[in-house]
Chimera marker file (.cmm) of the C-alpha trace (Angstrom):
<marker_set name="trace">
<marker id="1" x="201.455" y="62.585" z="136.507" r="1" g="1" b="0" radius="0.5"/>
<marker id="2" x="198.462" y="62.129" z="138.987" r="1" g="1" b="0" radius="0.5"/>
<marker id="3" x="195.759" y="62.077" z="136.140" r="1" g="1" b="0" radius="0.5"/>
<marker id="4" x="195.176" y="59.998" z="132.746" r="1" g="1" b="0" radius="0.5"/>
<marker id="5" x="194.112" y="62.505" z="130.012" r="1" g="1" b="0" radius="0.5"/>
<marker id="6" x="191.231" y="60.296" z="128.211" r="1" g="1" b="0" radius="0.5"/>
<marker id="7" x="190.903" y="60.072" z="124.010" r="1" g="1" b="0" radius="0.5"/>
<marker id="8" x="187.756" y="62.806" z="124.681" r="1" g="1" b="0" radius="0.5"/>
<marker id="9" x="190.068" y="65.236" z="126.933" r="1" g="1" b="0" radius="0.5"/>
<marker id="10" x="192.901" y="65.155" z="124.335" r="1" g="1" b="0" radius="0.5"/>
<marker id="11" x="190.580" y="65.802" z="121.352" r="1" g="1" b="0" radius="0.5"/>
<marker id="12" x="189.124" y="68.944" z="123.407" r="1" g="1" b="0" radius="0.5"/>
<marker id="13" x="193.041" y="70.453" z="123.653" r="1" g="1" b="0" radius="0.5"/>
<marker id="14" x="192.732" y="71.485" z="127.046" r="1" g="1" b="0" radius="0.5"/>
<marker id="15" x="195.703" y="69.729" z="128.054" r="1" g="1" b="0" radius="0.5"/>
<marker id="16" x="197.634" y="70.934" z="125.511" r="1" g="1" b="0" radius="0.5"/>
<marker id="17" x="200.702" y="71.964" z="126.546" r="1" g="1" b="0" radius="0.5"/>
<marker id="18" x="200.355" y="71.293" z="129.789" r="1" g="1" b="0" radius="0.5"/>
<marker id="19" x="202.901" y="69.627" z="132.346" r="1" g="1" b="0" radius="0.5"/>
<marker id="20" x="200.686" y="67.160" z="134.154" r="1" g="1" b="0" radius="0.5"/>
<marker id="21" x="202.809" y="66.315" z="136.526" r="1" g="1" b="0" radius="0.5"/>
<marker id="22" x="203.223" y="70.154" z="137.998" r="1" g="1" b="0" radius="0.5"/>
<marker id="23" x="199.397" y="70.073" z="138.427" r="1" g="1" b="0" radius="0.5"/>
<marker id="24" x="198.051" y="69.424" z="141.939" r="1" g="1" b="0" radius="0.5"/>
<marker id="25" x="194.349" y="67.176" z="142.140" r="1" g="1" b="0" radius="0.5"/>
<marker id="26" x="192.043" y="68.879" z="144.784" r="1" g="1" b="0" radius="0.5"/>
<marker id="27" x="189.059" y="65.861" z="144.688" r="1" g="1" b="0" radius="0.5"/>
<marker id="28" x="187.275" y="63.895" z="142.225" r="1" g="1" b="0" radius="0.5"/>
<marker id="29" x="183.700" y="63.857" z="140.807" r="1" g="1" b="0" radius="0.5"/>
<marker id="30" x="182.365" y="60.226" z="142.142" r="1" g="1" b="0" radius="0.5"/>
<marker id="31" x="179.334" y="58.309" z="141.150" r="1" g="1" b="0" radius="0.5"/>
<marker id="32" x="179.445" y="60.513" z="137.962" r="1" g="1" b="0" radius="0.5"/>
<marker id="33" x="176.254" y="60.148" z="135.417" r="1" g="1" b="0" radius="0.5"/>
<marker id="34" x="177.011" y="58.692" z="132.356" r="1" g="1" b="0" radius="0.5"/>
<marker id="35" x="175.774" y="61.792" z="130.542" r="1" g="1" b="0" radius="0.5"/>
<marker id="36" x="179.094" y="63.581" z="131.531" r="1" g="1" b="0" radius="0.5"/>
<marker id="37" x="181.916" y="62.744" z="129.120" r="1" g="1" b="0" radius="0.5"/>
<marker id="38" x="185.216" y="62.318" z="130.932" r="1" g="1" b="0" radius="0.5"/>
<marker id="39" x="188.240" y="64.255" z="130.369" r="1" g="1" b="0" radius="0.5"/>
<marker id="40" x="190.739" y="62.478" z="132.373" r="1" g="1" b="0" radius="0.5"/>
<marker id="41" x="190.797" y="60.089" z="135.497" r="1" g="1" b="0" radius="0.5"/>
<marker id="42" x="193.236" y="60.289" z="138.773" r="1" g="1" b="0" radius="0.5"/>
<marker id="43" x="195.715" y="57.630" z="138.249" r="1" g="1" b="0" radius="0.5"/>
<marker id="44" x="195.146" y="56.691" z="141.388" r="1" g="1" b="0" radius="0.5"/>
<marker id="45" x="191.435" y="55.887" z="142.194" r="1" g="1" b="0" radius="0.5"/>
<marker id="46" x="190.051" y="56.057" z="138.389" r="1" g="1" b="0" radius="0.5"/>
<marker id="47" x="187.536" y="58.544" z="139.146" r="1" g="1" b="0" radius="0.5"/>
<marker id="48" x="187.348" y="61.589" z="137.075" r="1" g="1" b="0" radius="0.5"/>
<marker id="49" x="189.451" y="64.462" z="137.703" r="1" g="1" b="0" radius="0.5"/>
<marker id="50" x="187.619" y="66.396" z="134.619" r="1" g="1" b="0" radius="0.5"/>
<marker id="51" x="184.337" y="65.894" z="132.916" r="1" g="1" b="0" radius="0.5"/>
<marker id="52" x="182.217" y="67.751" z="130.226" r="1" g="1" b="0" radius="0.5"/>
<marker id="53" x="178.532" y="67.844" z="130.087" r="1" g="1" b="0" radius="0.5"/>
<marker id="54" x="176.680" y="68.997" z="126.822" r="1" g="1" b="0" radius="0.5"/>
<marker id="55" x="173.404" y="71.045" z="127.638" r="1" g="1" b="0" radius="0.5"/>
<marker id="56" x="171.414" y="72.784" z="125.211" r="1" g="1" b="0" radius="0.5"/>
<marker id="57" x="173.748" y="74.399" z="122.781" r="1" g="1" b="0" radius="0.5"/>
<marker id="58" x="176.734" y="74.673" z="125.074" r="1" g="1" b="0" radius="0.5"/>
<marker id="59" x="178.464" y="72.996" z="127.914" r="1" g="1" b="0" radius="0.5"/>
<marker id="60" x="179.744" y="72.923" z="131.356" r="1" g="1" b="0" radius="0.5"/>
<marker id="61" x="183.358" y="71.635" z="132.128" r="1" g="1" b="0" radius="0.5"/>
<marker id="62" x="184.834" y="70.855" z="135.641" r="1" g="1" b="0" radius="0.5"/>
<marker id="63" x="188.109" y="70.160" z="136.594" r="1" g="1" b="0" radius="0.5"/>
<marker id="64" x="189.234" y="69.017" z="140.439" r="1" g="1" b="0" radius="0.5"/>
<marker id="65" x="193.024" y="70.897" z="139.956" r="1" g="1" b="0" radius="0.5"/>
<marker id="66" x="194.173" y="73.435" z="142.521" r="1" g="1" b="0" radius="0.5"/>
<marker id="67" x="194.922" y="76.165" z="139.533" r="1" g="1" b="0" radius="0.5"/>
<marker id="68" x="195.405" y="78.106" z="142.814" r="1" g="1" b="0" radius="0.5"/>
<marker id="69" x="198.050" y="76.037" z="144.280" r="1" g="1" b="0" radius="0.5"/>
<marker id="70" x="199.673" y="75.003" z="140.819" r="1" g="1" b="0" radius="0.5"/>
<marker id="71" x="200.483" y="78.606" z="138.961" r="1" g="1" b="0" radius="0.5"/>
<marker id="72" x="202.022" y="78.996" z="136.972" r="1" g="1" b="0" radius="0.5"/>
<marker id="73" x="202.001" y="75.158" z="136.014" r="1" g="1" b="0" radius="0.5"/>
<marker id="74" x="198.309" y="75.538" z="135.896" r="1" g="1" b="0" radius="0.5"/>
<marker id="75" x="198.207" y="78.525" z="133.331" r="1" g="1" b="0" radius="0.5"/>
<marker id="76" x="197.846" y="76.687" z="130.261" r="1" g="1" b="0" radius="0.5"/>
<marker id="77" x="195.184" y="74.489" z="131.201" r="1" g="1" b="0" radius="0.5"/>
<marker id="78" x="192.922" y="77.933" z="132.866" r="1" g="1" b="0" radius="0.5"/>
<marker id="79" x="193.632" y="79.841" z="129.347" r="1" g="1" b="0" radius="0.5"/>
<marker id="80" x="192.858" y="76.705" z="127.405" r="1" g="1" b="0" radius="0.5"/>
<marker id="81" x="189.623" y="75.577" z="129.097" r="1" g="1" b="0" radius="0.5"/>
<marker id="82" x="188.650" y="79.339" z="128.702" r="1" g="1" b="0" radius="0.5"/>
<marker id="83" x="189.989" y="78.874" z="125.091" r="1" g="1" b="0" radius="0.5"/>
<marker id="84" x="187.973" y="75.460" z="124.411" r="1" g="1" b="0" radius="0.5"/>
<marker id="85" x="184.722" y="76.711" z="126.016" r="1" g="1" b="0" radius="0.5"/>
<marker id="86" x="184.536" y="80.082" z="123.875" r="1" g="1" b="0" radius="0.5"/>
<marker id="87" x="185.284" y="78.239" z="120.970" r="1" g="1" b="0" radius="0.5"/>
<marker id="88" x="181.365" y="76.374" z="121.898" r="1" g="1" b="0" radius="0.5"/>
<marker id="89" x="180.179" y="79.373" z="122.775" r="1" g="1" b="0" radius="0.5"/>
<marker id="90" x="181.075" y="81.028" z="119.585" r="1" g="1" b="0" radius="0.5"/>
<marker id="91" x="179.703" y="77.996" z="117.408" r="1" g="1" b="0" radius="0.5"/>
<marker id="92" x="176.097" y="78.149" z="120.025" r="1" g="1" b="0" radius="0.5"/>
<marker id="93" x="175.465" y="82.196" z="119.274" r="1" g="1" b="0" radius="0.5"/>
<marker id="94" x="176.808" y="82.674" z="115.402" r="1" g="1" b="0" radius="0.5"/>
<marker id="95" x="173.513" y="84.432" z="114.346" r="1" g="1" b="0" radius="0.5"/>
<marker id="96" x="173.061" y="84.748" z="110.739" r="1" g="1" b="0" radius="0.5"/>
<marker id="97" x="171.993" y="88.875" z="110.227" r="1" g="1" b="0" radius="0.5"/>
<marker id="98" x="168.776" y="88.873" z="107.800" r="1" g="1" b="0" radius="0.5"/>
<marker id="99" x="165.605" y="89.325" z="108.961" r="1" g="1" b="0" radius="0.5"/>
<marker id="100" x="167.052" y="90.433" z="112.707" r="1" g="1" b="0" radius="0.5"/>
<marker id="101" x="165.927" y="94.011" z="114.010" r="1" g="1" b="0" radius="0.5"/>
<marker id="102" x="168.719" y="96.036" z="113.156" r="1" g="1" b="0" radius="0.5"/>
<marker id="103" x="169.023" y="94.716" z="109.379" r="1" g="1" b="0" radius="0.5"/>
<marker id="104" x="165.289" y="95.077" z="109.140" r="1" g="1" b="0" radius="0.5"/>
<marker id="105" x="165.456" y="98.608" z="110.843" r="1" g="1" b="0" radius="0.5"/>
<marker id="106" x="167.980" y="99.669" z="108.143" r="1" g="1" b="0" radius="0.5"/>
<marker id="107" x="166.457" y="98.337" z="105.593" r="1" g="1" b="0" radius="0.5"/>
<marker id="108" x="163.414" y="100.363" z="106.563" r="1" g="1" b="0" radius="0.5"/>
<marker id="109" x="164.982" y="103.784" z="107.043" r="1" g="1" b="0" radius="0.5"/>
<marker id="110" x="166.645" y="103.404" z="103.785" r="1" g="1" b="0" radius="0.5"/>
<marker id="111" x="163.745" y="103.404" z="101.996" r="1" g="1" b="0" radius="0.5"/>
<marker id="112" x="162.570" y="106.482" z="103.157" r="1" g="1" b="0" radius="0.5"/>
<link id1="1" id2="2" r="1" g="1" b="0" radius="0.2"/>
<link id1="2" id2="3" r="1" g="1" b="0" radius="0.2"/>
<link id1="3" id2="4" r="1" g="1" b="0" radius="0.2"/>
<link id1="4" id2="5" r="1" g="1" b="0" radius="0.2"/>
<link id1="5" id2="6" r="1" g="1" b="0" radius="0.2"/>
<link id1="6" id2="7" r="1" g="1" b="0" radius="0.2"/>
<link id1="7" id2="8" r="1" g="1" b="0" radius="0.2"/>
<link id1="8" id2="9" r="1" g="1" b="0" radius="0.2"/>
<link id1="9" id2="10" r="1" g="1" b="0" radius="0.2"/>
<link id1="10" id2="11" r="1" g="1" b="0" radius="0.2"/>
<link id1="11" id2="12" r="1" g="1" b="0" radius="0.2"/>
<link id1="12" id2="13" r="1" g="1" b="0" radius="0.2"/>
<link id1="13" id2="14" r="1" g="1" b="0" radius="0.2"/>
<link id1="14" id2="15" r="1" g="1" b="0" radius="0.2"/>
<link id1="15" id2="16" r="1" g="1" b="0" radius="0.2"/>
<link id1="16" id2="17" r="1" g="1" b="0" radius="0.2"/>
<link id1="17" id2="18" r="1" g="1" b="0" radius="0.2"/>
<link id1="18" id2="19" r="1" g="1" b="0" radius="0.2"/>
<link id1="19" id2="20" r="1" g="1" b="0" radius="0.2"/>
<link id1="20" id2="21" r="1" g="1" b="0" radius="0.2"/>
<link id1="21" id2="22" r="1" g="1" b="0" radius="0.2"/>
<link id1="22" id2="23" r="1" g="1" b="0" radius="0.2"/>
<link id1="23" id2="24" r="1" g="1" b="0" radius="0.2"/>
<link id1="24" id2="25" r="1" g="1" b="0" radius="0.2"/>
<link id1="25" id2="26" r="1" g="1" b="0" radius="0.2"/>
<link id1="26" id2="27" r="1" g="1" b="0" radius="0.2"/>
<link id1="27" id2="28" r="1" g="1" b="0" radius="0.2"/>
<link id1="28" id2="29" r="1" g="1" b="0" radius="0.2"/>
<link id1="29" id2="30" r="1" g="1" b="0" radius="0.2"/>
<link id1="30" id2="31" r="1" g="1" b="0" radius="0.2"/>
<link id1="31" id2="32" r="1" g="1" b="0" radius="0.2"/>
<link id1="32" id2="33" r="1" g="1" b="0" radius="0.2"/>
<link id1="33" id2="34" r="1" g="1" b="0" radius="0.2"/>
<link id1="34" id2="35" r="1" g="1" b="0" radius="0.2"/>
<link id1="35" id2="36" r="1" g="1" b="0" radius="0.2"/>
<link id1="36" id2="37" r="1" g="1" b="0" radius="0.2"/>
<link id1="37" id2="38" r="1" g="1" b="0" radius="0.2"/>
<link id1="38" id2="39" r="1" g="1" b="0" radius="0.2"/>
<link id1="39" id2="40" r="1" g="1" b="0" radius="0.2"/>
<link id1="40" id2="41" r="1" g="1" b="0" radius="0.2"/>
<link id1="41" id2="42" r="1" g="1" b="0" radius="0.2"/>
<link id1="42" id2="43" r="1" g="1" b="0" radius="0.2"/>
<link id1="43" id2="44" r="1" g="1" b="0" radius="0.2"/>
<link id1="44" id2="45" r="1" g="1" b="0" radius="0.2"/>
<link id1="45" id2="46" r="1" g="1" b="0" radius="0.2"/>
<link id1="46" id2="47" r="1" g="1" b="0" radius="0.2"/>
<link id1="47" id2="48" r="1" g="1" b="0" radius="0.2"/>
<link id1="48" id2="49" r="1" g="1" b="0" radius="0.2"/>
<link id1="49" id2="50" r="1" g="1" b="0" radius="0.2"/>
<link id1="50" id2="51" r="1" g="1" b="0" radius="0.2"/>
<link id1="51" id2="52" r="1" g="1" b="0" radius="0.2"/>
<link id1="52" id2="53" r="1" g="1" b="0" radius="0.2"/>
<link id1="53" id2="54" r="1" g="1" b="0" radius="0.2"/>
<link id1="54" id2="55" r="1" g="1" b="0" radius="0.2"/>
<link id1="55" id2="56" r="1" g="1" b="0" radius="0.2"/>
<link id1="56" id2="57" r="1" g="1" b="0" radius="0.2"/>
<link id1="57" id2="58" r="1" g="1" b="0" radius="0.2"/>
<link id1="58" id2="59" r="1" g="1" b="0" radius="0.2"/>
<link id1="59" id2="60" r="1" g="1" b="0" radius="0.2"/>
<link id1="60" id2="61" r="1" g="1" b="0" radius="0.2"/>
<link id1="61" id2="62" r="1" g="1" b="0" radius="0.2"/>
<link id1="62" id2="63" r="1" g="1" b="0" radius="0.2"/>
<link id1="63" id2="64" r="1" g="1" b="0" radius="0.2"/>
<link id1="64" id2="65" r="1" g="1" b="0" radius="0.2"/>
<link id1="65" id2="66" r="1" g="1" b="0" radius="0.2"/>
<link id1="66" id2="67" r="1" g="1" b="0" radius="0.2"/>
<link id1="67" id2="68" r="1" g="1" b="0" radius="0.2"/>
<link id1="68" id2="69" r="1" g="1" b="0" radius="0.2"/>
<link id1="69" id2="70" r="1" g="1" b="0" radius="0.2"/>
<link id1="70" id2="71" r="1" g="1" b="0" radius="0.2"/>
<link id1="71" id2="72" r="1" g="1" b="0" radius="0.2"/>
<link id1="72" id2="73" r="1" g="1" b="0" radius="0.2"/>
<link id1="73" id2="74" r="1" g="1" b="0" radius="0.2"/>
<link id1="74" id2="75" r="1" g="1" b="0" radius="0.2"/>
<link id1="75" id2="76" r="1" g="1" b="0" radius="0.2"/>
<link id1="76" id2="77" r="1" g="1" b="0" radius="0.2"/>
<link id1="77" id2="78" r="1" g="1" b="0" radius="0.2"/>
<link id1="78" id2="79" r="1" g="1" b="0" radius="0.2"/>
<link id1="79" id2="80" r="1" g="1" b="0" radius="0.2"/>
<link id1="80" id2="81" r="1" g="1" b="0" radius="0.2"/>
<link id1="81" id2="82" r="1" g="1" b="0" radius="0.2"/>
<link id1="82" id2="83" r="1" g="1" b="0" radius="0.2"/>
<link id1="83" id2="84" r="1" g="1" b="0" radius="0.2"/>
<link id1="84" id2="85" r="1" g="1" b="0" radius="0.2"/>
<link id1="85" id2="86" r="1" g="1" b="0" radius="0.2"/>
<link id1="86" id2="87" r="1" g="1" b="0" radius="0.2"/>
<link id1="87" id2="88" r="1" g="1" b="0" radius="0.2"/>
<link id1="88" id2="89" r="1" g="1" b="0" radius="0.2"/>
<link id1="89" id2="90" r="1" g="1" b="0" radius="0.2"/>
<link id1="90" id2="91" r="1" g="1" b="0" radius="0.2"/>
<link id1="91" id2="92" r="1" g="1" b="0" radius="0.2"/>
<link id1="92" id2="93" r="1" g="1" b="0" radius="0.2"/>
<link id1="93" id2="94" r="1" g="1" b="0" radius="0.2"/>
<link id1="94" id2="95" r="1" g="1" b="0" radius="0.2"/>
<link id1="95" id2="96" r="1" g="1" b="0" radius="0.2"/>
<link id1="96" id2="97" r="1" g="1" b="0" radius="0.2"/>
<link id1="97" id2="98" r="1" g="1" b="0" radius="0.2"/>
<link id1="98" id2="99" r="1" g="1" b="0" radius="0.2"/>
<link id1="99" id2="100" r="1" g="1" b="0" radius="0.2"/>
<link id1="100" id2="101" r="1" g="1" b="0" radius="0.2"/>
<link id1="101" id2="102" r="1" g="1" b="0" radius="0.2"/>
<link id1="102" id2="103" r="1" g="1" b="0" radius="0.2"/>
<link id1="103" id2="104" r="1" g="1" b="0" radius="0.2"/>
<link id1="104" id2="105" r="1" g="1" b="0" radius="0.2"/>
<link id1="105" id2="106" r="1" g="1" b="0" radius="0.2"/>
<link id1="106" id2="107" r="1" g="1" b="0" radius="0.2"/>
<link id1="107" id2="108" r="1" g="1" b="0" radius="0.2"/>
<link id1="108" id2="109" r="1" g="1" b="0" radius="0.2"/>
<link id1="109" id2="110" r="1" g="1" b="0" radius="0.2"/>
<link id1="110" id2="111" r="1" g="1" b="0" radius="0.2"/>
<link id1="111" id2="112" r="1" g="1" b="0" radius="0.2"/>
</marker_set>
């Protein structure tokens, strides 16, 4: 394998199921802020190869892997990142119905 998965990047499940060493590394994010959380490093600089950053109530995740390059090896990792980041998405919009305008507006026309 090129890349280390970190404790973070295995408890996200993006590389789950994936065959590391069929992936191909395109770069590296360098000089990264310590706000990021890191995913997993190349094994052979230590920079990351894929880091998270929490903003407001979601998240952006990068990755430096030639998915292009790497299919179908790279397959499970696209479906789950796409996975992992709707499941934040899902938690960051649950909206809770009472009081919103369409409850309200029925609630209105049927007491007519």
């Amino acid at each position: 394998s090129e890349l280390t998965v970190t404790p973070e990047g295995e408890a996200t499940g993006i590389f789950a199921g994936v065959v590391l060493s069929g992936l191909t590394l395109d770069d590296n994010f360098a000089n990264t802020d310590p706000a990021y959380t890191i995913l997993a490093t190349r094994d052979n600089n230590g920079e990351p190869a894929a880091i998270q950053l929490d903003f407001g109530a979601g998240a952006y995740l990068e990755v430096c892997i030639d998915a292009r390059s790497t299919f179908p090896a790279a397959e499970p990792l696209v479906d789950n990142i796409l996975s992992y980041m709707a499941s934040l998405r899902g938690m960051a919009t649950s909206v809770e119905p009472a009081g919103k305008l369409s409850t309200t507006w029925a609630e209105i026309k049927s007491a007519r």
